[in-house]
N, C-alpha and C positions, 0 to 999 in steps of 0.2 A: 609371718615368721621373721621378715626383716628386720621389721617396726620395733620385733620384742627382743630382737638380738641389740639393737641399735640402741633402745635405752637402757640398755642396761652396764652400759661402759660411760653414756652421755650424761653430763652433768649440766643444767643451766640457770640461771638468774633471772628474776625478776625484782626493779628496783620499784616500791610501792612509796608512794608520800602521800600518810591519810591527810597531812595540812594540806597539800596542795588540793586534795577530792575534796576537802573541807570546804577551801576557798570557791572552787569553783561551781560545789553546790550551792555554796551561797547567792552566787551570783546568779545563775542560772535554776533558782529556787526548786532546787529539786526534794525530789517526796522520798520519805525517810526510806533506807535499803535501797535507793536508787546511787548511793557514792559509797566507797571503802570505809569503813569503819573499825578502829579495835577494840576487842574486847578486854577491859581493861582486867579484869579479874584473873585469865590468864595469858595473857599478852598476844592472840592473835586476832585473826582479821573476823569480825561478825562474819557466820554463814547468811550473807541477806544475797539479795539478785547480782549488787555489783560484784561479790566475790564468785558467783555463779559464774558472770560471766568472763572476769577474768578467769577462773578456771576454764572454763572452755575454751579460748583463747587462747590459754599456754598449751594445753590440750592437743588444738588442731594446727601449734606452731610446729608441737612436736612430730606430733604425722605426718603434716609436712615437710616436714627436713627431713624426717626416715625415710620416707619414699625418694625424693629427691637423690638421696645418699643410695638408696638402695640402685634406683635409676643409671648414678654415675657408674656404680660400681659394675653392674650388666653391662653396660656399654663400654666399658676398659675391659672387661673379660672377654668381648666381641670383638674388640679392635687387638687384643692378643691372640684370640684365635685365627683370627684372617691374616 
């Protein structure tokens, strides 16, 4: 119940650089879906693993900070009741 009250006023950012996942797949010769990619046809990020896992990622930042938030706010409701 927190979680879903909590995003729903929270807004946040992710700054993505496919040159930079470019370069450094280069370097680190990774296998294709393994770095961010866009698709150029309508300008977002390919569905491959990396975007998987950044989605997962923003995902479990966000449940964490809902609980976090929810956490602070129990414990200032506790230290107003006492």
């Amino acid at each position: 119940m927190g979680t879903t009250r909590f995003a729903h006023w929270a807004t946040f950012a992710v700054e993505v650089s496919t040159r930079h996942e470019e370069e450094v797949g280069n370097l680190i010769k990774a296998e294709p879906g393994e770095i961010l990619t866009i698709n150029i046809s309508c300008d977002r990020l390919v569905d491959n693993e990396a975007f998987s896992q950044l989605r997962r990622l923003a995902r479990w930042s966000i449940d964490f900070y809902a609980s976090r938030y929810r956490l602070r706010s129990r414990r200032s409701a506790e230290r107003t009741r006492d």
